[in-house]
N, C-alpha and C positions, 0 to 999 in steps of 0.2 A: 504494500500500500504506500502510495507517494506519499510524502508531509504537504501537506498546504499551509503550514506556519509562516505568515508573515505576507500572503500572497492572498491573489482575488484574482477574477475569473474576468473581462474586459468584454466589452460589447461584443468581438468577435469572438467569445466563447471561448481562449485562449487566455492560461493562466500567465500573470505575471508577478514577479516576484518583488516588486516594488508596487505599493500602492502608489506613490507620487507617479509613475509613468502612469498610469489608466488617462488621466485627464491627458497628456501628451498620443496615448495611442488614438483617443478618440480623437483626439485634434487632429493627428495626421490621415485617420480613417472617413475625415470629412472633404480632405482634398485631395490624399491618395487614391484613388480607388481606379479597377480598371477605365481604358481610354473611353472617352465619353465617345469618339466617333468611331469604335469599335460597335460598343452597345447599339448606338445610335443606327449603324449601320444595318444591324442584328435586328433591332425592331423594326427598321424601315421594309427591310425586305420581305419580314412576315407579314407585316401591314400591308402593302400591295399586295401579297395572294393573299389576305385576308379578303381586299377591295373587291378582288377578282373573282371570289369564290362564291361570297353573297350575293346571289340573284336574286333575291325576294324582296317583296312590299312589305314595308313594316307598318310606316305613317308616313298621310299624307304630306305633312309637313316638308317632309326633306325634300320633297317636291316645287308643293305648291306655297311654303314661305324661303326660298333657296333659287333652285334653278331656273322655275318658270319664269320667277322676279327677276334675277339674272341677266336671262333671256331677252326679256321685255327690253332691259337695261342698254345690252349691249345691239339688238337688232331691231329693234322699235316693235315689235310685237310679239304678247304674252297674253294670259290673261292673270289679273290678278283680282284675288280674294276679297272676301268683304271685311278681313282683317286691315289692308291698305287702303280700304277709303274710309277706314275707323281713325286710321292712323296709329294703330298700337304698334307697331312693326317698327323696326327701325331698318333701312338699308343699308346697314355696315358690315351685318353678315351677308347681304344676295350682292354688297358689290364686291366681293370678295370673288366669288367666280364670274362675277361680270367683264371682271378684270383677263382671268381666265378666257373663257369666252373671244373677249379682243385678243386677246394672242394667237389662237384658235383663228381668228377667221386674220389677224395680218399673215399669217403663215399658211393661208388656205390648209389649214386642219379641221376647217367645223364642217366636217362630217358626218354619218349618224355616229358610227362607232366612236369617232374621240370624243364629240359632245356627250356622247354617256358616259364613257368609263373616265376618259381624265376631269372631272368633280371628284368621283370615290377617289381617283389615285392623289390628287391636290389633299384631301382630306384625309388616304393612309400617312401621307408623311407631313401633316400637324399630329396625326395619333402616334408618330413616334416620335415623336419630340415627347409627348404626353409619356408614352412609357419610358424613356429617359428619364424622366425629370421622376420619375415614381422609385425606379431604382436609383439615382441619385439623394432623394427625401429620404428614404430606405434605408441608404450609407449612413445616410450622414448620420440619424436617428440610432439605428441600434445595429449597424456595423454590416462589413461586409454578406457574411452568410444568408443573412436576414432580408439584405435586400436583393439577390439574389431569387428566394424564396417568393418573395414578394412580386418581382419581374416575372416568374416564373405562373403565379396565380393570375398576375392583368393579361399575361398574351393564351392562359387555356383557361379563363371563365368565359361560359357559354356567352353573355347578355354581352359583354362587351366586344367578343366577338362578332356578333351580331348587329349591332348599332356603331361599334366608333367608327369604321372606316364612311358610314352612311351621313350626306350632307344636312342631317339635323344642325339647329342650330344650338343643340345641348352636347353635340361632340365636340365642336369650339370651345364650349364653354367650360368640357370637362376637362381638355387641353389646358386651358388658362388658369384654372382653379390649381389642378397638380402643378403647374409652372410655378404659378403666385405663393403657395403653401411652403415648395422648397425656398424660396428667398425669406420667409416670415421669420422675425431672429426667434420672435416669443416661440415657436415650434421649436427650437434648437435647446439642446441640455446644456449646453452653456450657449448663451446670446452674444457673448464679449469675442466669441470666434467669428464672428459675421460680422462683415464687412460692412461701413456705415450706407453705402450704398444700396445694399443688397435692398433695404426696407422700398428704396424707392420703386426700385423693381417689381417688386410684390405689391408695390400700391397700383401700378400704371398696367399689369397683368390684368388683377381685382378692379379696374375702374373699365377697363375694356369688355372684360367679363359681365359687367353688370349694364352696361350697355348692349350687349347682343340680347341678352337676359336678364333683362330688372329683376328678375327672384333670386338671383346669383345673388342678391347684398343680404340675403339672408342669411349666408357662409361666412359673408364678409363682415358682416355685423359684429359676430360672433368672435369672429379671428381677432378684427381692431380694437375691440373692448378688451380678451384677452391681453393684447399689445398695450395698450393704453393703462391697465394694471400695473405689469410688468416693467415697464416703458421707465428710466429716469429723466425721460426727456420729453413730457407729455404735451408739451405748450408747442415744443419743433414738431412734432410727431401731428399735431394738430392741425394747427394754423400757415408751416413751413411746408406741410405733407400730403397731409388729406385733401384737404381745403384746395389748393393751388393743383396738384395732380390730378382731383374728382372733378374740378370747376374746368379744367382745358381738355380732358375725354369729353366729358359733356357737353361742354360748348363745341368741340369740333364735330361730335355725331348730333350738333341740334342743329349746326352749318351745311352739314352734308342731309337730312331730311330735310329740312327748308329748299332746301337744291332740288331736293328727288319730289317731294311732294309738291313743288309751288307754293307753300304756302306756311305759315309758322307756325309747325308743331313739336309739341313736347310729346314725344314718344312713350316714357317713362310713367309719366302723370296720366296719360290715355289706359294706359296699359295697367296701372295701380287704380285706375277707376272702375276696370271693365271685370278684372279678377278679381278683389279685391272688396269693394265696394260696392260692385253691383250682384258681385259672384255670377258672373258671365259665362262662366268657365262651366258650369254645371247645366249648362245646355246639353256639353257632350257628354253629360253623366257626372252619376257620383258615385262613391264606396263608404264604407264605414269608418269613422275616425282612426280603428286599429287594422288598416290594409295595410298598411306599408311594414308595419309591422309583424302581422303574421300573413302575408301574403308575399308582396310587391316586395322589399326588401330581402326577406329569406329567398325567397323564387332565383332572385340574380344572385345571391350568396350561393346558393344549393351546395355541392358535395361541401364548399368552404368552408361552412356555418359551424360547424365545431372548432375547427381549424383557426377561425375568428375570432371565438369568445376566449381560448385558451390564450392566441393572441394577446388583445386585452387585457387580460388576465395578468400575463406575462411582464405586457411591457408595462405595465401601471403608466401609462402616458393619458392622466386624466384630460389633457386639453384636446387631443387628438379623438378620445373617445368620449368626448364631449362635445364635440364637434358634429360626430355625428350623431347622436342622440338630439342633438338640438337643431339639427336639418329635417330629419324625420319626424320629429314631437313638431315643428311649426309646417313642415309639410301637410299634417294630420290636421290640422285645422282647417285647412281647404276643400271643401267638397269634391270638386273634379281632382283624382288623383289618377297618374301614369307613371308606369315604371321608369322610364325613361328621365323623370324629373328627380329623384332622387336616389336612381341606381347606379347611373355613368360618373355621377360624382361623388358617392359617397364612398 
């Protein structure tokens, strides 16, 4: 039997026999770790035959608030929903393959096949950046093996499978949320390793984020209050951060609808009155308060779900499992629920 006198056991499960190195290994386990454009590489090219693979209808959405609008965008004819002449929409996600689109037709590519398949392939590689950034949050958190493990779970659960490479505008958004989360110091076990820029990063992710999807700031809520706890610098973090990063996304996507619509709309305020206020949403249905719970969240977990709670369990990372309890618990208060709304990001 080995002696463990004097010695602890290090995020990557490897004893060391000085306690004062643990804080050094994990320091180094947050910028050492294998090459990001190795990974990067690795997830990209599962991510296109993932694109390639799903041939089915999920929701309308990825459609008809995505390409069709797109379309419209780039070739003066579409038709568009009775969400756009509500104004709840914002065009930041459909000008996104709009953009697309114009490259497609300067390079005479907009043919039927490209015009299908390159959206999903635009859209596998923002979903590897997303699985990037999950095994990078992963390292940094509780060490190489684990994130690993964790890479390992995002590229074979069934739902995400199924959905990220698809031009929803909650695959962006899941991309930007896991981007946004690895820069957040207050997510780090120690915060003083991160770098003072990294927060900005994490705001202007989370301000884009909540712009494609105004319910995204119910992640973000969540996260910035944590930070603002945390935070020794709550007055910069405020007034220096929030305020001036949240106020010039929002003003550049209120610049760009005024453009697309003609006319002056607040996207955000439309879109918090119609779900929100008027509970709009429950046209298309409703569920019971505990769907996400014993339903719609398990469902996308499936074989995981043990595997999860042990998780949890494990890593005692109450801000992280708090996180997502407090996305699901204010999900539950909404009538119309879909998987899709709090499965790709939690």
């Amino acid at each position: 039997m080995r002696k463990r006198t004097n010695a602890v056991v290090s995020a990557h499960g490897d004893e060391v026999s000085n306690p004062e190195s643990l804080h050094e290994d994990r320091k180094q386990g947050a910028n050492q770790f294998p090459s990001s454009m190795k990974i990067f590489v690795i997830c990209l090219a599962f991510r296109m035959v993932n694109s390639l693979f799903v041939q089915t209808y999920f929701n309308p959405d990825e459609h008809w608030q995505a390409l069709e609008v797109a379309h419209r965008i780039t070739f003066g004819y579409g038709h568009l929903t009775w969400e756009w002449t509500k104004g709840i929409r914002s065009y930041l996600h459909p000008m996104l393959f709009a953009v697309l689109y114009k490259v497609l037709s300067i390079l005479h590519l907009d043919t039927p096949l490209f015009m299908i398949k390159a959206p999903r392939l635009l859209q596998s590689m923002l979903s590897a950046f997303g699985d990037l950034y999950l095994f990078k949050l992963s390292h940094v958190l509780y060490g190489g093996r684990v994130a690993q493990w964790a890479l390992f779970a995002q590229l074979s659960n069934w739902f995400i499978f199924y959905c990220i490479t698809r031009t929803l505008s909650n695959s962006l958004e899941t991309v930007l949320t896991v981007i946004s989360l690895y820069y957040w110091p207050c997510l780090r076990v120690n915060s003083t390793d991160v770098p003072p820029v990294s927060r900005i990063w994490a705001l202007v992710a989370a301000a884009i984020a909540c712009a494609i999807r105004p319910t995204s700031a119910i992640i973000w809520l969540y996260v910035g209050l944590v930070e603002l706890f945390v935070s020794r610098d709550r007055l910069k973090f405020i007034f220096l951060e929030v305020i001036p990063i949240g106020s010039i996304v929002l003003g550049l996507t209120f610049l760009l609808d005024r453009w697309m619509y003609g006319s002056w709309i607040l996207v955000p305020l439309n879109f918090l009155k119609f779900n929100f206020l008027s509970s709009g949403g429950d046209y298309y249905g409703t569920h019971p308060w505990h769907w996400y719970f014993t339903q719609g969240f398990t469902v996308m977990i499936f074989t995981f779900l043990p595997f999860m709670v042990v998780g949890i369990i494990q890593s005692k990372n109450w801000k992280l499992s708090g996180l997502i309890l407090w996305v699901l618990a204010l999900y539950s208060v909404l009538g119309h629920k879909e998987f899709r709304y709090v499965c790709l990001h939690s």
